[in-house]
PDB file of N, CA, C and O in Angstrom:
ATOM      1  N   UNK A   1      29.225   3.741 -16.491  1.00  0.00           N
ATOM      2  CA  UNK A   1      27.993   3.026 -16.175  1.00  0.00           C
ATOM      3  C   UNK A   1      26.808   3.964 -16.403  1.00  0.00           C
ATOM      4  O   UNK A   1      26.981   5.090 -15.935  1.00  0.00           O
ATOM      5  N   UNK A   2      25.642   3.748 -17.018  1.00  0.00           N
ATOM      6  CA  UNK A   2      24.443   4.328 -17.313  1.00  0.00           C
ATOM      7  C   UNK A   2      23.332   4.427 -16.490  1.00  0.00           C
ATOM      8  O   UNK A   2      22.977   3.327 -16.067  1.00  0.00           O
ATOM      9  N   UNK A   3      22.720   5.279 -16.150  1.00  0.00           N
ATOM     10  CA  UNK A   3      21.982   4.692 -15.058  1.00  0.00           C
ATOM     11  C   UNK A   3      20.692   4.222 -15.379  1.00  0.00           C
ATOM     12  O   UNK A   3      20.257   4.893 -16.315  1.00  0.00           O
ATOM     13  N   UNK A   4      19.966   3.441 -15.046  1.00  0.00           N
ATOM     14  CA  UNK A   4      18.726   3.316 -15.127  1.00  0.00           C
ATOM     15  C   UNK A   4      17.678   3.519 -15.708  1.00  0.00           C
ATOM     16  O   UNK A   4      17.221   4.613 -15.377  1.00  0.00           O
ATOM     17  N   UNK A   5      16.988   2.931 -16.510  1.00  0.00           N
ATOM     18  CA  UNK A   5      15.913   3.824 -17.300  1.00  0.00           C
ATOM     19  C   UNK A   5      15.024   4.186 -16.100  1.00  0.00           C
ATOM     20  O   UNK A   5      14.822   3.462 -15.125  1.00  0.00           O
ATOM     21  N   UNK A   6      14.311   5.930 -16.406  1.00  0.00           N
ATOM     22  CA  UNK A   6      13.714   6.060 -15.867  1.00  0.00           C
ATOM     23  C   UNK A   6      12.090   5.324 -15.510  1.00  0.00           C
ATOM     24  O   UNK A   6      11.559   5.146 -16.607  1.00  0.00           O
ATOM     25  N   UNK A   7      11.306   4.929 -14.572  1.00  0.00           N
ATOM     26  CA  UNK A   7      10.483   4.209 -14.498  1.00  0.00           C
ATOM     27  C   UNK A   7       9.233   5.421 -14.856  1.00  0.00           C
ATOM     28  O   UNK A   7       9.000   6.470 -14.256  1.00  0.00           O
ATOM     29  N   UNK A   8       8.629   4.894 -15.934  1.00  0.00           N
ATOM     30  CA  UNK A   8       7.528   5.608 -16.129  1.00  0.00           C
ATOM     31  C   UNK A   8       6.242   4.932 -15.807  1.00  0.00           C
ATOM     32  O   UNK A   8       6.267   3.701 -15.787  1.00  0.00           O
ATOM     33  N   UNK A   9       4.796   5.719 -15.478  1.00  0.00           N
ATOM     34  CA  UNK A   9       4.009   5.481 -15.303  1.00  0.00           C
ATOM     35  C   UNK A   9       2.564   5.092 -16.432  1.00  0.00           C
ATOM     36  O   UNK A   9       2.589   5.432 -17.615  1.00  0.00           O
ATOM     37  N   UNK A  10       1.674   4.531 -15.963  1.00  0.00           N
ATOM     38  CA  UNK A  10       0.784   3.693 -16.607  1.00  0.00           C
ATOM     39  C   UNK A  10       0.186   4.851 -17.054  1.00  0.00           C
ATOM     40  O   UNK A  10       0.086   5.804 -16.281  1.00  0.00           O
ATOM     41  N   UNK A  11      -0.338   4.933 -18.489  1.00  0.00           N
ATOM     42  CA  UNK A  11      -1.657   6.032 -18.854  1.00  0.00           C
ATOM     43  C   UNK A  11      -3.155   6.074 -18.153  1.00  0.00           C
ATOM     44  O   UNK A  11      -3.989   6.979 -18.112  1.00  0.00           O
ATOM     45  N   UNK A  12      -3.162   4.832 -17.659  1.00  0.00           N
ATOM     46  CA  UNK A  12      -4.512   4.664 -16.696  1.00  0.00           C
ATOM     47  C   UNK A  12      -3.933   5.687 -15.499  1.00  0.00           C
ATOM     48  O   UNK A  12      -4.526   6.763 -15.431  1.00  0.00           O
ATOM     49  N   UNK A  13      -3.245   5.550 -14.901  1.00  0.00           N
ATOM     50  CA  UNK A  13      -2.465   5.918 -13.681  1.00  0.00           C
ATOM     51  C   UNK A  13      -2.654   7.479 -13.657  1.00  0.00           C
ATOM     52  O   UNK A  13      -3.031   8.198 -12.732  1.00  0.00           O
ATOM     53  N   UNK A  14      -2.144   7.909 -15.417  1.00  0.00           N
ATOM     54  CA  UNK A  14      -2.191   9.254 -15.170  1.00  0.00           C
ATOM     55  C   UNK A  14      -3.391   9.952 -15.128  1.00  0.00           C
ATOM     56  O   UNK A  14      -3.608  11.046 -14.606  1.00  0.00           O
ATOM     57  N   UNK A  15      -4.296   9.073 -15.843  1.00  0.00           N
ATOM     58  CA  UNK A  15      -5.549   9.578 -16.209  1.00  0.00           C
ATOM     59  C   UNK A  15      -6.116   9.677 -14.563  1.00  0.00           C
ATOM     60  O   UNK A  15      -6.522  10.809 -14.300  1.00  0.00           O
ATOM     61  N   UNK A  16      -6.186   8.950 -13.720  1.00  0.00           N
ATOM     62  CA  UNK A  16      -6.361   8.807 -12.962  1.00  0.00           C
ATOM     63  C   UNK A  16      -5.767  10.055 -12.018  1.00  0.00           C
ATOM     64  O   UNK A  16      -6.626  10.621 -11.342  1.00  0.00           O
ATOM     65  N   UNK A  17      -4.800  10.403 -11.931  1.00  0.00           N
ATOM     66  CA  UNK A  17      -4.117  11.643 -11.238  1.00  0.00           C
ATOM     67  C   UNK A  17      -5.045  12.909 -11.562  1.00  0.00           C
ATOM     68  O   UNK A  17      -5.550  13.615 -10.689  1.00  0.00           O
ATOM     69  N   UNK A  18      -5.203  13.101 -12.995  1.00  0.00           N
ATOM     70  CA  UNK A  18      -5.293  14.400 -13.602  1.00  0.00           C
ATOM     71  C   UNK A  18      -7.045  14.665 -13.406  1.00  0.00           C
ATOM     72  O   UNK A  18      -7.611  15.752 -13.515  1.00  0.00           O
ATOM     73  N   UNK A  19      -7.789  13.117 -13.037  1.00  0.00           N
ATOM     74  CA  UNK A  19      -9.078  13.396 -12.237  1.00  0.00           C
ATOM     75  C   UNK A  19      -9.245  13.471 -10.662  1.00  0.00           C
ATOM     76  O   UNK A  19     -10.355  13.662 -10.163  1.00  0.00           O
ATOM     77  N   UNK A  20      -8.325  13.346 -10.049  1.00  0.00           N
ATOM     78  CA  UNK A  20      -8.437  13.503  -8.399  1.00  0.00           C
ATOM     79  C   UNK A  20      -7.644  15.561  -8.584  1.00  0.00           C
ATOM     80  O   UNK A  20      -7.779  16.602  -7.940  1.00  0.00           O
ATOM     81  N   UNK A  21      -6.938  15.165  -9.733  1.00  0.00           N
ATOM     82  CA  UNK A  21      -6.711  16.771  -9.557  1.00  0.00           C
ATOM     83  C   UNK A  21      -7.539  17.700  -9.972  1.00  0.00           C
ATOM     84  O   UNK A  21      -7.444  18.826  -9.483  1.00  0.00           O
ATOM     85  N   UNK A  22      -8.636  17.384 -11.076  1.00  0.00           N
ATOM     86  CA  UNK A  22      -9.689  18.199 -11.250  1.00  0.00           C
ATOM     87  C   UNK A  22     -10.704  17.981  -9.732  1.00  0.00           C
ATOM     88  O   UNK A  22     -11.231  18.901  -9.107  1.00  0.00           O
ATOM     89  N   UNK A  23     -10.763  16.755  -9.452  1.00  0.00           N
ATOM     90  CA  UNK A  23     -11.869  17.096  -8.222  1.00  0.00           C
ATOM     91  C   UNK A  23     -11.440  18.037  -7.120  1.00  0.00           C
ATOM     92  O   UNK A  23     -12.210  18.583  -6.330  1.00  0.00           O
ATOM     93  N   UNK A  24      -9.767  18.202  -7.165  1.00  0.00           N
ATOM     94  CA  UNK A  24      -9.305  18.742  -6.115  1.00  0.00           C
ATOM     95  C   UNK A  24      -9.320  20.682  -6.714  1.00  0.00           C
ATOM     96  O   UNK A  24      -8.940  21.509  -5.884  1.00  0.00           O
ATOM     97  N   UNK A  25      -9.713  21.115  -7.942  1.00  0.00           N
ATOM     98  CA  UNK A  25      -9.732  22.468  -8.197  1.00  0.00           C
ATOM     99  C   UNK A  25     -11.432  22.929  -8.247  1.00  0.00           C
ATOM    100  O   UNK A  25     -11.770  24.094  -8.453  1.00  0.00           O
ATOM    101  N   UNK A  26     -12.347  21.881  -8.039  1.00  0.00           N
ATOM    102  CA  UNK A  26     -13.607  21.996  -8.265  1.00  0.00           C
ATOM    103  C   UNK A  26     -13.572  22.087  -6.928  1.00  0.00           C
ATOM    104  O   UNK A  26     -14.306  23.048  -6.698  1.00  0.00           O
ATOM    105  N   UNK A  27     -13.204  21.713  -5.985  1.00  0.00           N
ATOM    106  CA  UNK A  27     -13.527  22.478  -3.935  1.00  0.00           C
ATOM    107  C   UNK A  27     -12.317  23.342  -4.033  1.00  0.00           C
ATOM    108  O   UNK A  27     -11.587  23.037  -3.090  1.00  0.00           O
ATOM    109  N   UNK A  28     -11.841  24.173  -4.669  1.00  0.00           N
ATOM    110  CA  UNK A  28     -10.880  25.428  -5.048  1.00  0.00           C
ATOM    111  C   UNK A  28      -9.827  24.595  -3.825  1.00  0.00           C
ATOM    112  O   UNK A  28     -10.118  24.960  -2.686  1.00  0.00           O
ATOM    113  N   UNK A  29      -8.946  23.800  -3.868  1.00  0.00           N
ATOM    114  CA  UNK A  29      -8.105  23.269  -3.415  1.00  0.00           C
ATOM    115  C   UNK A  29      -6.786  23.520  -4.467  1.00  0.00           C
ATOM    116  O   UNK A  29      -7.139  23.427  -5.642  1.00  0.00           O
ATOM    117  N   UNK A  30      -5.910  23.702  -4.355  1.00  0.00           N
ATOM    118  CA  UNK A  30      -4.670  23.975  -5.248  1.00  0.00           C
ATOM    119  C   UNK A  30      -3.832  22.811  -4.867  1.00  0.00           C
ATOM    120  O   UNK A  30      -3.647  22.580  -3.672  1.00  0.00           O
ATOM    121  N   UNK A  31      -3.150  21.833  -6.067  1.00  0.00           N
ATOM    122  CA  UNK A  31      -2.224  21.011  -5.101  1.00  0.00           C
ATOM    123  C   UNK A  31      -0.707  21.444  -6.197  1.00  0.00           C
ATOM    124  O   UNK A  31      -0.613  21.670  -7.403  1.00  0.00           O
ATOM    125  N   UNK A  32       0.244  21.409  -5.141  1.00  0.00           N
ATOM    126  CA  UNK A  32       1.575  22.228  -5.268  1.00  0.00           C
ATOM    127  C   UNK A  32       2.789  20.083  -5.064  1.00  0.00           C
ATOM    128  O   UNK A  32       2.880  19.208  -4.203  1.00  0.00           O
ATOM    129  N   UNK A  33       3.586  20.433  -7.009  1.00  0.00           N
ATOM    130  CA  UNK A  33       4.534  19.446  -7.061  1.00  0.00           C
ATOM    131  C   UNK A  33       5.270  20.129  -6.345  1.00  0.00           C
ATOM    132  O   UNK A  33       5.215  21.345  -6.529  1.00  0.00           O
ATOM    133  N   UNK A  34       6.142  19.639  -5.364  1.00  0.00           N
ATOM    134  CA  UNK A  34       7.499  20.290  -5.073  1.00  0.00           C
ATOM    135  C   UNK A  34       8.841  19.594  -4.796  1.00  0.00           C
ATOM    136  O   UNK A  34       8.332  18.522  -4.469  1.00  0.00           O
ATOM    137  N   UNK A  35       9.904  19.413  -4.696  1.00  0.00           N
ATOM    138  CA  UNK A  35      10.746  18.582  -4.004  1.00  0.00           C
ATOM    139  C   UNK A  35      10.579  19.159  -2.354  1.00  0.00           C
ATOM    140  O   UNK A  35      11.046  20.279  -2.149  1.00  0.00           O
ATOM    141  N   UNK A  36      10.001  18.511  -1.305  1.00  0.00           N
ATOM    142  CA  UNK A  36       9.548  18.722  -0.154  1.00  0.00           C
ATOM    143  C   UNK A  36      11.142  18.675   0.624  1.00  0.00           C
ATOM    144  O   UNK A  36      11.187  17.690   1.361  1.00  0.00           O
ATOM    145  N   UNK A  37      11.994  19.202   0.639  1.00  0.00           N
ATOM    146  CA  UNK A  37      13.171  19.157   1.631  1.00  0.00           C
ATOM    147  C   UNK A  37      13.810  20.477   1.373  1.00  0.00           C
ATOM    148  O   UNK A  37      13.885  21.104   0.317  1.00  0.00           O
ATOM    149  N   UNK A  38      14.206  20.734   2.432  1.00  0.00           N
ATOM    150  CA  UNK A  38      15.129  21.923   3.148  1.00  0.00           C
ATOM    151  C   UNK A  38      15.773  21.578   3.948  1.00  0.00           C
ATOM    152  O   UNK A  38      15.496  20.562   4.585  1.00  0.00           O
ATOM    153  N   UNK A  39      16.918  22.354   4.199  1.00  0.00           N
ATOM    154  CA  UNK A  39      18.022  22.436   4.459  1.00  0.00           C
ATOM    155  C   UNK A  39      18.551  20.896   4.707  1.00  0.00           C
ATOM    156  O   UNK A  39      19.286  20.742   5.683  1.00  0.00           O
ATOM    157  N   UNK A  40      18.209  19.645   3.834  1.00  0.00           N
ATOM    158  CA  UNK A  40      19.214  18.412   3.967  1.00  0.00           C
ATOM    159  C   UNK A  40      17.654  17.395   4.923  1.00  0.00           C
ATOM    160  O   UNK A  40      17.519  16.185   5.104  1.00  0.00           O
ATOM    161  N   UNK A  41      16.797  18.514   5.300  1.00  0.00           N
ATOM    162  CA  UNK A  41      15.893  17.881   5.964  1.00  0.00           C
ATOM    163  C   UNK A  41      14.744  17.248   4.715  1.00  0.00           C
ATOM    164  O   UNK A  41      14.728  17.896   3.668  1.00  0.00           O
ATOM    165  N   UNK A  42      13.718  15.907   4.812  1.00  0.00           N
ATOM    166  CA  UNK A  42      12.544  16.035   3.955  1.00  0.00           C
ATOM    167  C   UNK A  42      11.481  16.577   4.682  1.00  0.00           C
ATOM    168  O   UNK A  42      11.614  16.393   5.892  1.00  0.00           O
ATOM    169  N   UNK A  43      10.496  17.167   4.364  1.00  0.00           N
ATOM    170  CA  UNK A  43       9.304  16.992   4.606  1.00  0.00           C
ATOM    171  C   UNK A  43       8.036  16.177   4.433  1.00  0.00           C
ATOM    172  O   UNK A  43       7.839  15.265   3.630  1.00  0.00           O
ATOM    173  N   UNK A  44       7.318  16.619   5.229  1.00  0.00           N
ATOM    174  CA  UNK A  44       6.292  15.711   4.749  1.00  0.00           C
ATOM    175  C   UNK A  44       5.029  15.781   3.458  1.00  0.00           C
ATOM    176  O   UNK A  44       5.538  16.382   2.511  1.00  0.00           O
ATOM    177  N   UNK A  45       4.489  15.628   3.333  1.00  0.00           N
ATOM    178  CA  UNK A  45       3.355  16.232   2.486  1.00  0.00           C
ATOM    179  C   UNK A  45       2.034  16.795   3.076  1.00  0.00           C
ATOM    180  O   UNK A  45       1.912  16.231   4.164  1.00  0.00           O
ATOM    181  N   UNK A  46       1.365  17.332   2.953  1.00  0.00           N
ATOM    182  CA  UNK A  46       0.270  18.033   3.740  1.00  0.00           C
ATOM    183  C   UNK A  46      -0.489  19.108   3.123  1.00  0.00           C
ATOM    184  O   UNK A  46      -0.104  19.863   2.230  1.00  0.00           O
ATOM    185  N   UNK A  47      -1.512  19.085   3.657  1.00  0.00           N
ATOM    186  CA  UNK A  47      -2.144  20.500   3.340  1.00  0.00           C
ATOM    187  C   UNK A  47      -2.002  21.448   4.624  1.00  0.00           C
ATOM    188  O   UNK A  47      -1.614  21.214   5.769  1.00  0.00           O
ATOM    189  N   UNK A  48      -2.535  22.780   3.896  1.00  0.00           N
ATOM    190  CA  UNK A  48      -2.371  23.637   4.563  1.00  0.00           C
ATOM    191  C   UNK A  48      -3.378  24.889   3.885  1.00  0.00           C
ATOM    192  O   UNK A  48      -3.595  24.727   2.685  1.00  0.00           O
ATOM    193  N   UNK A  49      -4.041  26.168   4.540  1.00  0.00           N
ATOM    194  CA  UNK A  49      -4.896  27.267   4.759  1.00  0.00           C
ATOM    195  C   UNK A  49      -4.046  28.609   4.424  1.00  0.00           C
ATOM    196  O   UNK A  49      -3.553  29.251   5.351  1.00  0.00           O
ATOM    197  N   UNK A  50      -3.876  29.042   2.979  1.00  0.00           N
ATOM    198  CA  UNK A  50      -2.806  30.115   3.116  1.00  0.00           C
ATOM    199  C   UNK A  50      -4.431  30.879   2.547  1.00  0.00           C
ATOM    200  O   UNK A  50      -5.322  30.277   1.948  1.00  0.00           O
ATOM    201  N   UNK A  51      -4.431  32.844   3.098  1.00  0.00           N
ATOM    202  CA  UNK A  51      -5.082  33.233   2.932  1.00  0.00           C
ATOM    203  C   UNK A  51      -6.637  32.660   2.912  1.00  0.00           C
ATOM    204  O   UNK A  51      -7.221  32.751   1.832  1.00  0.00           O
ATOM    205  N   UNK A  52      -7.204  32.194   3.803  1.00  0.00           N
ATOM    206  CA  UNK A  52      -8.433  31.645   2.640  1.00  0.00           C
ATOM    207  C   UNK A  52      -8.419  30.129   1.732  1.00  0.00           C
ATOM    208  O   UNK A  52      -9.479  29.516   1.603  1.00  0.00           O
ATOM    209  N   UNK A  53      -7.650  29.809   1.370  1.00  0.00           N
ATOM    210  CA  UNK A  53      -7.290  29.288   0.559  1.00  0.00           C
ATOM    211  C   UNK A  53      -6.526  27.943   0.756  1.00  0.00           C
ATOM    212  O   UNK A  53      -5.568  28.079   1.517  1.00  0.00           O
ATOM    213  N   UNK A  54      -6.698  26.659   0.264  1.00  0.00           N
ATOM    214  CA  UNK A  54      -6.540  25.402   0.814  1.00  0.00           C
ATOM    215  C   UNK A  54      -5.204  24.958  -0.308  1.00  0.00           C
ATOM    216  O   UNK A  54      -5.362  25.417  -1.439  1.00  0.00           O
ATOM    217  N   UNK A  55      -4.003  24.171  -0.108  1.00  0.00           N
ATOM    218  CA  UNK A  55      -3.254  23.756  -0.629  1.00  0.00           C
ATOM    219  C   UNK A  55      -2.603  22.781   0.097  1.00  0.00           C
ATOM    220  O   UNK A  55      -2.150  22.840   1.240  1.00  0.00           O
ATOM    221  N   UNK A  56      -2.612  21.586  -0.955  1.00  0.00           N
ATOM    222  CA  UNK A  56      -1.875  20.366  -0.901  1.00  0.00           C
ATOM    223  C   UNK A  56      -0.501  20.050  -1.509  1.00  0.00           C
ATOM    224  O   UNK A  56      -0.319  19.804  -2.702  1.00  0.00           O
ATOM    225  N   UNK A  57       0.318  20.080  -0.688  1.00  0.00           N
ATOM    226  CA  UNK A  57       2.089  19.831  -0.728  1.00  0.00           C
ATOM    227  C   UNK A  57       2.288  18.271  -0.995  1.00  0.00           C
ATOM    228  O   UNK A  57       2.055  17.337  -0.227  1.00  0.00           O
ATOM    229  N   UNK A  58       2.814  18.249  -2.383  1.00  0.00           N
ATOM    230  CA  UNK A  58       3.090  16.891  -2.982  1.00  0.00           C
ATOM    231  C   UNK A  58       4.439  16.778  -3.274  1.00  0.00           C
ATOM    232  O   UNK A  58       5.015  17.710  -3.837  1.00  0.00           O
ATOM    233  N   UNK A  59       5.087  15.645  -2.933  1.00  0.00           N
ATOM    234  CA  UNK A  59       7.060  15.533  -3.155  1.00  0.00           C
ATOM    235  C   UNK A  59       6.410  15.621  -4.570  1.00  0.00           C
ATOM    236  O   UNK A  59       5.206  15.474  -4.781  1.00  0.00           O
ATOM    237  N   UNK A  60       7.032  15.789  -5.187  1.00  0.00           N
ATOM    238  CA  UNK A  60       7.314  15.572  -6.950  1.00  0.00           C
ATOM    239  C   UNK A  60       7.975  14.499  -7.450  1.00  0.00           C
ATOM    240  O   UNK A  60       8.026  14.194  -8.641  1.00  0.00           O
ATOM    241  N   UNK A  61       8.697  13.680  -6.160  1.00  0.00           N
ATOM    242  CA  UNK A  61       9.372  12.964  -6.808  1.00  0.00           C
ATOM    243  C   UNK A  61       8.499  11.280  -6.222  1.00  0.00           C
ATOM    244  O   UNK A  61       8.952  10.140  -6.323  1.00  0.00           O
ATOM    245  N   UNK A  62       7.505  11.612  -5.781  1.00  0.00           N
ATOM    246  CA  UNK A  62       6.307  10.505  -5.066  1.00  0.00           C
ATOM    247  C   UNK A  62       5.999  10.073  -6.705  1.00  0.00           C
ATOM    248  O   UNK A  62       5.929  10.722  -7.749  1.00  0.00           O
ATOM    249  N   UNK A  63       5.848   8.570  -6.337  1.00  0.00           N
ATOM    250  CA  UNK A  63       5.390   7.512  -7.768  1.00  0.00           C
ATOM    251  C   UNK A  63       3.723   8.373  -8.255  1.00  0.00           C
ATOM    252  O   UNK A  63       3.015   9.184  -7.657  1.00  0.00           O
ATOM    253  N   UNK A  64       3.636   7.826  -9.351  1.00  0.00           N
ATOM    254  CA  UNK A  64       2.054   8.590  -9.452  1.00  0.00           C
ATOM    255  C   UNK A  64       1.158   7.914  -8.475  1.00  0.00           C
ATOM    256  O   UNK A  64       0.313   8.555  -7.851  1.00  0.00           O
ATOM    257  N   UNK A  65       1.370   6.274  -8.288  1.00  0.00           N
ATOM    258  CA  UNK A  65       0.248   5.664  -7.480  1.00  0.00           C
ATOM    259  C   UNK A  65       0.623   6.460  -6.067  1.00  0.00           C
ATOM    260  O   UNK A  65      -0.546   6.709  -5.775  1.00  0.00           O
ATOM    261  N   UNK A  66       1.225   6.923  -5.202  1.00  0.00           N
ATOM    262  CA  UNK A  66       1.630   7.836  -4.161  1.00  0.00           C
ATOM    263  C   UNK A  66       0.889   9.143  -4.139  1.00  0.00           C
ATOM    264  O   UNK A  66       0.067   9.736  -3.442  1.00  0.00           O
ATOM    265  N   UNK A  67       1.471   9.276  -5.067  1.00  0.00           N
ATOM    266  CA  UNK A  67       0.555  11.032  -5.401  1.00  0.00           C
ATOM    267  C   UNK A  67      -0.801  11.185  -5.414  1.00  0.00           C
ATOM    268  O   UNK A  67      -1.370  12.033  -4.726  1.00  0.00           O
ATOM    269  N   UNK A  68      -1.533  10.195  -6.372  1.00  0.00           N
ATOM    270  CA  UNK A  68      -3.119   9.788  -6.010  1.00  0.00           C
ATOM    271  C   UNK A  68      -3.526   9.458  -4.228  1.00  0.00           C
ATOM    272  O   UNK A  68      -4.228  10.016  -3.384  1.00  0.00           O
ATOM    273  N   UNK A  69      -2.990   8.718  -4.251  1.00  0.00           N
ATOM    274  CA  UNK A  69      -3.041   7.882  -2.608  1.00  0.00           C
ATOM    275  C   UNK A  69      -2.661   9.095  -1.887  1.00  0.00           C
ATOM    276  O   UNK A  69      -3.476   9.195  -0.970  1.00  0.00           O
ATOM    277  N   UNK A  70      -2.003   9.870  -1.848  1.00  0.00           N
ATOM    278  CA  UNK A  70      -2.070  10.853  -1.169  1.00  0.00           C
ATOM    279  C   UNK A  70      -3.059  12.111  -0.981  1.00  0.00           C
ATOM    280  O   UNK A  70      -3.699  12.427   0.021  1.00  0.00           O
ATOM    281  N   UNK A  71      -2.991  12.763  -2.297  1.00  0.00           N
ATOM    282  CA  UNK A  71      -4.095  13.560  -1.956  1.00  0.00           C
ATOM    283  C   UNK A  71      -5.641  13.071  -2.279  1.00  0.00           C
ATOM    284  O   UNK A  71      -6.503  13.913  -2.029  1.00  0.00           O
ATOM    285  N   UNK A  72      -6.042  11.927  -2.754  1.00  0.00           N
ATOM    286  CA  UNK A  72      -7.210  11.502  -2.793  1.00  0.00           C
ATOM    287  C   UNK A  72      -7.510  11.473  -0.606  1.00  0.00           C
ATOM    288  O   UNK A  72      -8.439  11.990   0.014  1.00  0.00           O
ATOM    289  N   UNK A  73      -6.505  10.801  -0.140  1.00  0.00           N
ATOM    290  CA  UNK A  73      -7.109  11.194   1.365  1.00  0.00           C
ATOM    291  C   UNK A  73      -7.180  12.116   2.092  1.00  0.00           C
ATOM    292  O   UNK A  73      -7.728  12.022   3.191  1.00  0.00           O
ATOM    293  N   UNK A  74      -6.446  13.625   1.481  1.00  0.00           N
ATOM    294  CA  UNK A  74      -7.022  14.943   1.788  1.00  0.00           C
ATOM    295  C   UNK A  74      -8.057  15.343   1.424  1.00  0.00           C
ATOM    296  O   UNK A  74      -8.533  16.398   1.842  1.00  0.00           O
ATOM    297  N   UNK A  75      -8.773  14.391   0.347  1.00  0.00           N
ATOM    298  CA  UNK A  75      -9.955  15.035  -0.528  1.00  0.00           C
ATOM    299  C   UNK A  75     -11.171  14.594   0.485  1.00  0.00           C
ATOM    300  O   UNK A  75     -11.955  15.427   0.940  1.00  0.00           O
ATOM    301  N   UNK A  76     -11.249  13.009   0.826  1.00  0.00           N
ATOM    302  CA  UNK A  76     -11.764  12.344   1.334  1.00  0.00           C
ATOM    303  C   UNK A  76     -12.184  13.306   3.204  1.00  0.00           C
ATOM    304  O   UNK A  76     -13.241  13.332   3.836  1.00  0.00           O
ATOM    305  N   UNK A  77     -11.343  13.694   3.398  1.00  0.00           N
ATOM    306  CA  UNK A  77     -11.496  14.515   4.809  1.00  0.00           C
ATOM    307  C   UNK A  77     -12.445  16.046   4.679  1.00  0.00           C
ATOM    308  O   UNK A  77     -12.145  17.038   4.015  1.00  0.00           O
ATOM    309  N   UNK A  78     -13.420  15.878   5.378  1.00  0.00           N
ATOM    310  CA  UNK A  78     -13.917  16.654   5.175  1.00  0.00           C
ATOM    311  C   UNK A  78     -13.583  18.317   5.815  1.00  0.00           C
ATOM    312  O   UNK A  78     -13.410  18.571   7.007  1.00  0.00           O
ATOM    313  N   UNK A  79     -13.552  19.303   4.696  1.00  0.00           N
ATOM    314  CA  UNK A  79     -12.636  20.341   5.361  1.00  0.00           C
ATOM    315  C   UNK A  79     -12.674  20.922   6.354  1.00  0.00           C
ATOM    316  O   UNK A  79     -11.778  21.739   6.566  1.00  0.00           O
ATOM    317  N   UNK A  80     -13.960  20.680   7.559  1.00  0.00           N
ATOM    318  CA  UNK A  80     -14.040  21.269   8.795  1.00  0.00           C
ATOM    319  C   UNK A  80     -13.091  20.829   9.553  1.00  0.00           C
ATOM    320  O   UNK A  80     -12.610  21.565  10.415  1.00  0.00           O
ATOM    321  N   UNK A  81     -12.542  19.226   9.320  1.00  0.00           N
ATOM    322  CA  UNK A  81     -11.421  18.500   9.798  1.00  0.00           C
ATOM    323  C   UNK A  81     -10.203  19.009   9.673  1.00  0.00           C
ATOM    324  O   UNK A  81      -9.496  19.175  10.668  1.00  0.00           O
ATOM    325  N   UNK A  82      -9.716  19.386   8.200  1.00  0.00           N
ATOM    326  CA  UNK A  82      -8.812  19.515   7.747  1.00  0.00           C
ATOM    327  C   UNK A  82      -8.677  21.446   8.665  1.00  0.00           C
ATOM    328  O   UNK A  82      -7.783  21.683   9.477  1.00  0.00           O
ATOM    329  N   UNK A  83      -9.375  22.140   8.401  1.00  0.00           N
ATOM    330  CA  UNK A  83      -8.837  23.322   8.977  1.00  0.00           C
ATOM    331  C   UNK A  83      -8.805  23.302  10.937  1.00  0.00           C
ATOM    332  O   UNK A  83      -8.108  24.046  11.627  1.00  0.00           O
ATOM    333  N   UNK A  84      -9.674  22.338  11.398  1.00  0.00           N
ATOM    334  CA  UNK A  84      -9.200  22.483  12.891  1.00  0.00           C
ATOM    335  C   UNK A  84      -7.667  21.709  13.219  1.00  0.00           C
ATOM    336  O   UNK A  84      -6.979  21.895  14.223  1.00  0.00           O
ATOM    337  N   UNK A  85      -7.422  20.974  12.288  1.00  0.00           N
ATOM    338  CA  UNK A  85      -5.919  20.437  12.472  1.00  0.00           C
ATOM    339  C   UNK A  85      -4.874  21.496  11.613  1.00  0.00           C
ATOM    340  O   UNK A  85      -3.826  20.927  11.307  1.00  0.00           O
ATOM    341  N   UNK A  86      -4.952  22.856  11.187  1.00  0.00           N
ATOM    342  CA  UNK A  86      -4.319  23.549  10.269  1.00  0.00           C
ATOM    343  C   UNK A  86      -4.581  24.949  11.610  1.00  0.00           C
ATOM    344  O   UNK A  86      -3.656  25.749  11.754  1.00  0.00           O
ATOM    345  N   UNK A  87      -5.660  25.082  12.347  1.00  0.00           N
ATOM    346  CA  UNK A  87      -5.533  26.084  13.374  1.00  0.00           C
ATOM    347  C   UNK A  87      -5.042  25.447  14.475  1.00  0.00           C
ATOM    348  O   UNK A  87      -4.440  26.237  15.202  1.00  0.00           O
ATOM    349  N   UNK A  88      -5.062  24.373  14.866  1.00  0.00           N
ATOM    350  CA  UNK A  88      -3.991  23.828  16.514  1.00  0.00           C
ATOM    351  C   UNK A  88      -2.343  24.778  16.153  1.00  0.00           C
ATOM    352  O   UNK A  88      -1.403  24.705  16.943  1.00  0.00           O
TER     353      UNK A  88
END
């Protein structure tokens, strides 16, 4: 049995990604594909304050409309927000 064609995404869609990801390197934000799970566990997606420095944790395996929808609402938060919920 074969599996599945893979489901690919719309060229609008991508175009669309690859500009929430330039807006996201123009406020020096870094966003990181990853497969988000360890040890059997998933994670979630999130940002986070390493050095100085702001980064957004994306599954890799999130649809493109996901991936937009996701970090477009880290973008949307303004970062005084985003770092008092990254120092609790």
């Amino acid at each position: 049995m074969t599996p599945p064609p893979k489901k690919t995404s719309s060229p609008a869609l991508e175009k669309q990604l690859l500009e929430i990801e330039n807006q996201a390197a123009e406020k020096n934000i870094h966003i990181h594909y990853d497969r988000l799970e360890a040890a059997g566990l998933k994670l979630k997606d999130g940002m986070c304050k390493l050095d100085g420095e702001y980064h957004i944790f994306v599954d890799r395996r999130k649809s493109v409309a996901d991936k937009i929808d996701i970090i477009q609402a880290f973008l949307d938060q303004p970062i005084s927000e985003i770092t008092e919920k990254v120092d609790e």
